[in-house]
C-alpha positions in Angstrom: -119.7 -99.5 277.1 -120.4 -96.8 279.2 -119.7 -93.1 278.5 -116.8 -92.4 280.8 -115.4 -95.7 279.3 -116.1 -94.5 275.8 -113.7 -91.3 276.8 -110.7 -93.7 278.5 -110.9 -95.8 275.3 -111.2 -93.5 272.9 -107.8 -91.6 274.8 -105.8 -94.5 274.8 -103.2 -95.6 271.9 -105.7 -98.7 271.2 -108.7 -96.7 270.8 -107.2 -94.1 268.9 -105.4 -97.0 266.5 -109.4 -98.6 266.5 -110.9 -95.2 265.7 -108.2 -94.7 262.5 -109.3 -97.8 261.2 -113.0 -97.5 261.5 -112.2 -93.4 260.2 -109.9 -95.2 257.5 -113.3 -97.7 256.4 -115.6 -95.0 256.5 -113.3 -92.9 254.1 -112.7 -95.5 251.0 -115.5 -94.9 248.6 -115.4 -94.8 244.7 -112.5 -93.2 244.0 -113.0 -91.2 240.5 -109.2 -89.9 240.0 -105.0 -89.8 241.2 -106.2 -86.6 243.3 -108.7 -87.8 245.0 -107.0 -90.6 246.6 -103.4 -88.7 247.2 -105.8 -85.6 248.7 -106.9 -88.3 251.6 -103.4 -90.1 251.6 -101.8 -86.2 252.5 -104.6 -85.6 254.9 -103.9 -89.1 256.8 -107.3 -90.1 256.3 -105.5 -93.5 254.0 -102.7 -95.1 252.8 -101.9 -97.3 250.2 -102.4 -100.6 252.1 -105.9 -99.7 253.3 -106.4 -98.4 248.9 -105.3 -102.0 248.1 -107.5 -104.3 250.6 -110.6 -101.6 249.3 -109.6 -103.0 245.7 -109.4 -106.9 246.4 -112.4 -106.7 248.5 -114.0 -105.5 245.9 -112.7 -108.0 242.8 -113.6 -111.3 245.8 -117.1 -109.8 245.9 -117.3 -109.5 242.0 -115.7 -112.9 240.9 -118.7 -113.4 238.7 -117.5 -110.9 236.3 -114.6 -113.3 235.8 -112.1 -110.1 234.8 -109.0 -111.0 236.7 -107.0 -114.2 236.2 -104.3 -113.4 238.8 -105.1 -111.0 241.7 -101.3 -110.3 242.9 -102.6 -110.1 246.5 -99.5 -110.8 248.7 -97.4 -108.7 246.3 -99.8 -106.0 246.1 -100.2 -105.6 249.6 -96.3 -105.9 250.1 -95.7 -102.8 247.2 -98.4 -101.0 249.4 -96.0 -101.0 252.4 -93.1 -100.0 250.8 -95.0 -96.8 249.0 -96.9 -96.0 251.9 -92.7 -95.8 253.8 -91.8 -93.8 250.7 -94.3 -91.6 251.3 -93.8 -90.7 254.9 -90.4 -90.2 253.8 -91.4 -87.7 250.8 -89.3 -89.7 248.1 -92.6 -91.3 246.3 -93.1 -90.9 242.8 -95.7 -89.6 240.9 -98.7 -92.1 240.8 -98.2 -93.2 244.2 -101.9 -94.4 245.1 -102.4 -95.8 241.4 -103.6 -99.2 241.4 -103.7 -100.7 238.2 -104.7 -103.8 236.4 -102.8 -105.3 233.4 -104.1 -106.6 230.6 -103.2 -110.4 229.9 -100.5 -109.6 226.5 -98.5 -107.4 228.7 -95.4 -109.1 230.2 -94.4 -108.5 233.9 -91.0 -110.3 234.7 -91.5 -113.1 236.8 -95.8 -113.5 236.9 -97.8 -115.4 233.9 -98.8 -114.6 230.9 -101.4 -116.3 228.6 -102.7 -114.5 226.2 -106.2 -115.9 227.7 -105.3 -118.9 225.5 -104.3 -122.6 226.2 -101.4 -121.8 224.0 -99.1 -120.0 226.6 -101.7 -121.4 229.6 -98.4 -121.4 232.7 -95.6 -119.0 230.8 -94.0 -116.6 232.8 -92.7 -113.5 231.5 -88.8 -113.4 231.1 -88.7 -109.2 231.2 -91.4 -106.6 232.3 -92.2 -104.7 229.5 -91.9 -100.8 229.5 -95.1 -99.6 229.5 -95.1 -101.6 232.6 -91.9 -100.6 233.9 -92.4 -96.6 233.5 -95.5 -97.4 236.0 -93.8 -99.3 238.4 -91.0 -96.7 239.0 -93.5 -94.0 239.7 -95.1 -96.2 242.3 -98.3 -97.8 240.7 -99.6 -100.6 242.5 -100.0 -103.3 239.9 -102.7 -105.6 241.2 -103.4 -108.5 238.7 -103.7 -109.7 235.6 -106.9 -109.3 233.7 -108.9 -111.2 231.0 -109.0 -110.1 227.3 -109.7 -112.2 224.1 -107.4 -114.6 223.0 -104.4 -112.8 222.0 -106.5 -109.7 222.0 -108.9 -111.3 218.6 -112.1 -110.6 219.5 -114.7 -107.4 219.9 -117.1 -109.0 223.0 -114.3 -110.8 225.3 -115.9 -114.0 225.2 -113.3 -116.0 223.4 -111.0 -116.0 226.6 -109.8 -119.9 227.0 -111.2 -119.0 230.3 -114.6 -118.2 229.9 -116.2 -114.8 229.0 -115.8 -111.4 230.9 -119.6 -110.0 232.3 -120.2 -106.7 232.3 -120.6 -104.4 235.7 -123.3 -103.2 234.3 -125.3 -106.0 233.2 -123.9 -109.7 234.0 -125.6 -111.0 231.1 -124.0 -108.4 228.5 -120.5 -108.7 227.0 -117.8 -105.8 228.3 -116.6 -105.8 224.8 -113.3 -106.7 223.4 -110.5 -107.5 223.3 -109.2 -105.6 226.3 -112.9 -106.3 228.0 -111.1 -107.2 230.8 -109.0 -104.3 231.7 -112.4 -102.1 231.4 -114.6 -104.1 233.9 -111.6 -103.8 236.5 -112.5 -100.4 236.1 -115.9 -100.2 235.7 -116.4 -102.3 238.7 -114.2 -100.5 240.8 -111.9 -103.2 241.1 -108.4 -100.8 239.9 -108.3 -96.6 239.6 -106.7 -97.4 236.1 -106.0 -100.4 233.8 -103.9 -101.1 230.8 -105.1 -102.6 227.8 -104.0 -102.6 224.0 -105.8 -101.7 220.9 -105.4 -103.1 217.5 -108.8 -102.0 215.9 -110.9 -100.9 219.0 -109.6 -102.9 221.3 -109.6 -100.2 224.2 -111.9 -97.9 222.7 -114.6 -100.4 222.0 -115.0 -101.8 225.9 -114.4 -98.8 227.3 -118.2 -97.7 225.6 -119.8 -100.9 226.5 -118.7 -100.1 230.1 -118.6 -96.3 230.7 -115.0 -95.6 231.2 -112.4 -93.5 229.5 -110.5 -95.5 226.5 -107.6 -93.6 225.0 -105.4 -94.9 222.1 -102.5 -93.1 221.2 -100.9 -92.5 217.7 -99.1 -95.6 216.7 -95.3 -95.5 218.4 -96.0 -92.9 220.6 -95.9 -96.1 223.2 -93.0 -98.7 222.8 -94.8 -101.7 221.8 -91.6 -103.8 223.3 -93.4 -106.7 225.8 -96.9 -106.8 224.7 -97.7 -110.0 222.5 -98.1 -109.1 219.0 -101.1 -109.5 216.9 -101.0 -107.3 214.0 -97.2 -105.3 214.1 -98.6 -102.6 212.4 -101.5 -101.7 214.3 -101.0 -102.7 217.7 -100.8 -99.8 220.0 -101.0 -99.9 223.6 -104.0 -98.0 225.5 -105.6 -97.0 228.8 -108.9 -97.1 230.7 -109.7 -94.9 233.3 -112.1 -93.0 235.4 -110.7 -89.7 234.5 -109.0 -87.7 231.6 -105.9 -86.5 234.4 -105.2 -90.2 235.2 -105.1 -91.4 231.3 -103.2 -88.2 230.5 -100.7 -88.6 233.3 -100.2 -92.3 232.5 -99.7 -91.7 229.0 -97.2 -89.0 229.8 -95.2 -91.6 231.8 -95.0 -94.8 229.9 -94.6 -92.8 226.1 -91.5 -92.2 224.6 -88.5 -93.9 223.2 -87.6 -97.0 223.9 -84.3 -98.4 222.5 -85.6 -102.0 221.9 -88.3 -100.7 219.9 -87.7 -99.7 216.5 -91.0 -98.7 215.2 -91.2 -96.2 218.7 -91.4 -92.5 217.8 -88.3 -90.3 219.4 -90.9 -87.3 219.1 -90.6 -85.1 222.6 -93.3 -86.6 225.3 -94.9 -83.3 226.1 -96.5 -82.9 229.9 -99.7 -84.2 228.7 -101.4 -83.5 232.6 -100.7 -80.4 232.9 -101.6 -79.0 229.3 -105.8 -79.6 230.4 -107.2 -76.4 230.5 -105.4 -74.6 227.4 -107.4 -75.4 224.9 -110.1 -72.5 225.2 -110.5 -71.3 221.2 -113.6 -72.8 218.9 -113.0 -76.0 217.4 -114.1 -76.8 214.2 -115.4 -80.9 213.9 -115.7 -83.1 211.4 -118.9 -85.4 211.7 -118.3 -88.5 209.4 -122.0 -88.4 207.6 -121.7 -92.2 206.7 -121.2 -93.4 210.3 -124.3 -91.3 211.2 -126.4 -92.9 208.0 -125.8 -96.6 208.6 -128.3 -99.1 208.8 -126.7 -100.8 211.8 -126.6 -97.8 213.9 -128.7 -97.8 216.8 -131.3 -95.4 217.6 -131.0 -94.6 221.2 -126.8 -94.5 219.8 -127.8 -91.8 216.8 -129.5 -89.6 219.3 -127.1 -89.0 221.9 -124.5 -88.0 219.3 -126.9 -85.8 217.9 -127.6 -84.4 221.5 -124.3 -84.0 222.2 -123.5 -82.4 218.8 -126.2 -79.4 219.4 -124.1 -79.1 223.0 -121.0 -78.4 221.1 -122.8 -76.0 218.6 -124.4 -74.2 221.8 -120.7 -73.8 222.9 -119.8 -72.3 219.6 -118.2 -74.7 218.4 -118.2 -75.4 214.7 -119.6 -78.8 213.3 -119.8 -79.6 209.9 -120.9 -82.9 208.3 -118.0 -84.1 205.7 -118.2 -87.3 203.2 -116.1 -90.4 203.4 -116.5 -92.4 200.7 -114.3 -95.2 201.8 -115.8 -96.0 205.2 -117.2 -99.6 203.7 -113.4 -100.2 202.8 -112.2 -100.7 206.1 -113.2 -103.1 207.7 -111.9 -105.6 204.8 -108.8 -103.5 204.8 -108.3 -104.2 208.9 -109.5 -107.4 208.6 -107.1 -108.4 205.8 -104.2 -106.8 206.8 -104.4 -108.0 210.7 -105.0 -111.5 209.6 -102.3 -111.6 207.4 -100.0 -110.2 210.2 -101.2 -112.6 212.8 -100.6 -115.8 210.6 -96.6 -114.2 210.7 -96.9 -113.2 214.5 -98.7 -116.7 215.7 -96.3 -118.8 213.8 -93.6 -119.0 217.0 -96.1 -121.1 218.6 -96.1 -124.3 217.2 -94.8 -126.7 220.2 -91.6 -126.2 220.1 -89.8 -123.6 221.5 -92.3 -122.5 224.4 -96.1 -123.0 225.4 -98.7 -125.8 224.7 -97.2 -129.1 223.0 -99.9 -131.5 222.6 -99.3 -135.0 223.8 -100.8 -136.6 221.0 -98.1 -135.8 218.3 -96.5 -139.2 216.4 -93.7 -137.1 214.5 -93.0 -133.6 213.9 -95.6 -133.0 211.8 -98.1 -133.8 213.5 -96.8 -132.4 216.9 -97.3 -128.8 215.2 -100.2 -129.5 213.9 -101.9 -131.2 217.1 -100.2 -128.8 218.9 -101.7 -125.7 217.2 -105.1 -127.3 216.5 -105.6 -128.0 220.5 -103.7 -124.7 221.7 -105.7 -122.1 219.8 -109.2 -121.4 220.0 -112.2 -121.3 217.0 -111.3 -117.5 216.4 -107.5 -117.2 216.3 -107.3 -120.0 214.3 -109.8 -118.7 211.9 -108.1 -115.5 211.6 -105.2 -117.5 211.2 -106.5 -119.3 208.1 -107.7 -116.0 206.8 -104.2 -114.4 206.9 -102.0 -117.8 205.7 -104.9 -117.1 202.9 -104.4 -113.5 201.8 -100.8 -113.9 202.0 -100.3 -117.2 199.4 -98.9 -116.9 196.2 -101.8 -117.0 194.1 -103.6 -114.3 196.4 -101.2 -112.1 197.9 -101.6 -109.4 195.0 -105.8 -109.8 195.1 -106.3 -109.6 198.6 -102.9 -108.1 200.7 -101.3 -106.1 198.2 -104.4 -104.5 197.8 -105.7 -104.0 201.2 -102.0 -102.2 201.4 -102.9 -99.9 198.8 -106.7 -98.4 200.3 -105.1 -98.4 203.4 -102.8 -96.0 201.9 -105.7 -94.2 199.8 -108.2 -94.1 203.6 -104.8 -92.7 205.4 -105.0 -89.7 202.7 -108.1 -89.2 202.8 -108.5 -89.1 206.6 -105.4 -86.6 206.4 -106.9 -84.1 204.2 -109.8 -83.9 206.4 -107.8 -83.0 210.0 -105.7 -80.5 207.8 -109.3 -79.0 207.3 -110.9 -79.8 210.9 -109.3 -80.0 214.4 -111.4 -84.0 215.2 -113.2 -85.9 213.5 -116.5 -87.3 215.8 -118.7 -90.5 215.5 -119.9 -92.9 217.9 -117.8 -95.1 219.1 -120.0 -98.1 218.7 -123.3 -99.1 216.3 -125.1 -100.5 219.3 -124.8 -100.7 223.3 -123.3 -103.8 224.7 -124.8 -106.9 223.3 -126.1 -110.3 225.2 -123.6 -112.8 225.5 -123.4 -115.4 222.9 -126.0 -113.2 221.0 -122.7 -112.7 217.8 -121.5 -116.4 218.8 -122.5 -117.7 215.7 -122.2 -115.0 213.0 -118.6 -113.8 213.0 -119.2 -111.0 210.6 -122.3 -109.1 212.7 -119.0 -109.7 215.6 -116.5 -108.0 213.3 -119.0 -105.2 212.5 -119.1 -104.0 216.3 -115.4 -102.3 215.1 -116.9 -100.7 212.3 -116.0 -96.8 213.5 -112.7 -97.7 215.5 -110.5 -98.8 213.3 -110.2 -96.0 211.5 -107.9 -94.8 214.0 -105.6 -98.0 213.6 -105.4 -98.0 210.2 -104.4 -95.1 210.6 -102.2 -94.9 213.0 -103.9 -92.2 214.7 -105.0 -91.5 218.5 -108.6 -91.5 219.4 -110.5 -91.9 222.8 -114.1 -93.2 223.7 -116.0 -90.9 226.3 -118.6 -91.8 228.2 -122.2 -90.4 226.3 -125.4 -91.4 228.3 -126.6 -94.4 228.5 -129.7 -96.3 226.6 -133.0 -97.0 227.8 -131.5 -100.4 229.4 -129.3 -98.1 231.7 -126.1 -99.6 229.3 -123.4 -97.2 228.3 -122.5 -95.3 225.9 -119.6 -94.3 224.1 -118.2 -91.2 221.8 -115.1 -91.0 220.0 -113.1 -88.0 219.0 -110.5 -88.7 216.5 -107.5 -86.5 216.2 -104.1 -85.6 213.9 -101.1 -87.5 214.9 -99.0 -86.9 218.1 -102.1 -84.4 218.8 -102.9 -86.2 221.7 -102.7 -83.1 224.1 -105.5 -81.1 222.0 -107.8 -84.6 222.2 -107.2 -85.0 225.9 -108.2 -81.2 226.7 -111.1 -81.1 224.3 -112.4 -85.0 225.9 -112.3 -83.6 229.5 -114.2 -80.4 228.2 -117.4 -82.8 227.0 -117.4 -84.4 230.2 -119.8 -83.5 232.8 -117.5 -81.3 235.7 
């Protein structure tokens, strides 16, 4: 093409239409937040449909990290059309731009859900959940379904019915667990934003082994109404992003009160995005001296806390190191008292009602029993076992009654020491993310990768997982600032101020 014929083309309605597009490719990149993305929307540089094709582009090319179940690709695209009309008409709602990713225990009216088990392998949702629904009507894009552990039991995403999640950063490595899913959407730019849930570390956890953002609020500050129960009592929905304004924005739309929730908190939602920047006084932080002294913690781990604690004291920040003397109790308590929960939750699915019915079943018995046996995989069904354990008559009072009781006594304890501090800091994790199947075949040296997040869960409190370095091996790391309930404001204004600008 000649010059002159360069100038005709490029002032005709086709060549300015061709040069938008090729302006439009040029322009989608790595998008790190919200503001980013509705910056360029306002400036006509991209709209939503161009945003969405960027993201499945993106998860066809990475299919070997085996994150998404469902990609919602027709739908997606068709939601992109009607937000990018709403926008031209100036009636779009706040996250217009957000593409998002939901983990596989949330339910979406009308698309699957599995729990990444067998068990509920080709159930579709009857309602949309909330969480979901708050997203939806502020014009998220939802994209797909992701991958998690089955029925969110696991800390390294490889006990999905349908095979394990990779890691972005390492396809040999797990992503962590459960939600392991919902953070390699985002990790390999597959979704701005995800949602996952978090019943020990189950957002916090991944969101270390993959370098995102992993926030869990304080228990009922979400409605926990459409997202598949594991443990009632400690199940909290959470969020992985790129950004602290996308997590606190999202959390600012889906909390609040939900009238088919009763355990959801009627506290005030406050305007969690725009409350950033006050925080500007000293802080005074607790460092746990037991989770800094354990055997299993990892070197290269210990030293970038440490490195980051001598940042906060350059700020002027005040960090003191404070005892826990129950930090060995909690695992057992977690693990007894989520067990015994899930043997109650996991007893609707027995063949009956809804989900897998074997076809080997002679009588009733043994359809439950074939049914179960086939539907579940080795590690629900072992936490099953556990639970129906801790919770029959000649145990209950050794094993649940008193896991009730130091969960009470850790809840105190952890109490009295953010009446005295405004966070309590630790690692996140005792190691990097580990090779897969390397924990395959000890379940205990699995369960101790949740050793400093369920603190938060037991009790009840929020805590997020920051991005920290990374190790030797280039593999993320994570640290996690625990605060006072419904303080979630204060932990999302002091995260963002530990993060690089």
């Amino acid at each position: 093409m000649q010059q002159g014929e360069v100038q005709i083309f490029t002032g005709s309605p086709l060549g300015v239409l061709f040069l938008w597009h090729v302006f439009n490719f040029l322009a989608l990149k790595k998008f790190n937040n919200l503001t980013e993305i509705q910056s360029e929307i306002s400036a006509g540089a991209l709209n939503c449909e161009a945003l969405v094709k960027y993201y499945l582009k993106n998860i066809e090319q990475q299919k070997e990290l085996n994150a998404f179940l469902e990609v919602y690709q027709e739908e997606a695209l068709q939601e992109a059309n009607r937000i990018d009309q709403k926008l031209k008409d100036g009636t779009a709602g706040r996250l217009a731009g957000m593409v998002v990713a939901l983990k596989d225990v949330l339910c979406h009216e009308g698309h699957e859900l599995s729990c990444s088990s067998k068990m509920l392998k080709g159930f579709q949702s009857q309602f949309t959940a909330p969480a979901v629904q708050r997203l939806l009507a502020e014009d998220a894009i939802v994209i797909g379904r992701v991958a998690c552990d089955e029925f969110a039991m696991g800390s390294s995403n490889e006990n999905s019915a349908f095979g394990p999640v990779r890691n972005a950063a390492d396809l040999n490595k797990v992503p962590g667990g459960s939600s392991g899913g919902s953070a390699v959407a985002v990790q390999a730019d597959c979704c701005l934003l995800s949602l996952g849930s978090d019943t020990g570390g189950s957002v916090r956890q991944p969101a270390a082994f993959t370098g995102t953002i992993g926030f869990k609020p304080t228990y009922s500050r979400i409605s926990r109404y459409g997202l598949v129960a594991y443990a009632s009592s400690f199940d909290t929905i959470g969020i992985i992003s790129r950004s602290i304004e996308d997590n606190a924005l999202v959390l600012e739309i889906i909390a609040g009160y939900e009238e088919q929730d009763s355990t959801v908190s009627r506290k005030e939602v406050p305007a969690y995005s725009t409350q950033l920047s006050e925080e500007g006084r000293v802080k005074k932080i607790g460092l746990i001296r037991e989770t800094m002294e354990s055997e299993g913690l990892n070197e290269e781990v210990k030293a970038k806390t440490l490195e980051k604690i001598d940042a906060l004291k350059a700020q002027g920040h005040q960090v003191e190191t404070v005892e826990f003397s129950l930090l060995d109790y909690i695992l057992p308590t977690y693990y007894i008292l989520t067990t015994a929960e899930a043997s109650s939750n996991l007893s609707r699915y027995d063949g009956v009602k809804f989900g897998y019915r074997s076809p080997n079943g002679t009588d009733l018995e043994s359809m439950y029993k074939k049914s179960r046996s086939e539907g579940f995989g080795e590690e629900v069904k072992r936490r099953i076992m556990l639970g129906t354990f801790v919770l029959s008559a000649s145990y209950y009072d050794a094993y649940y009654t008193k896991a009730q009781k130091v969960r009470r006594l850790v809840k105190d304890q952890v109490d009295q020491l953010l009446s005295e501090f405004d966070f309590l800091l630790m690692p996140t994790t005792p190691t990097t993310a580990f090779a897969i199947g390397e924990h395959s075949e000890d379940p205990l040296e699995m369960y101790l990768a949740d050793i400093y997040t369920v603190l938060a869960n037991v009790c009840g409190l929020p805590a997020i997982s920051i991005p920290n370095g990374e190790d030797k091996d280039g593999m993320p790391i994570g640290l996690q600032i625990v605060g006072g309930a419904f303080k979630e404001a204060d932990l999302y204004a002091f995260s963002k101020k530990l993060l690089p600008a």
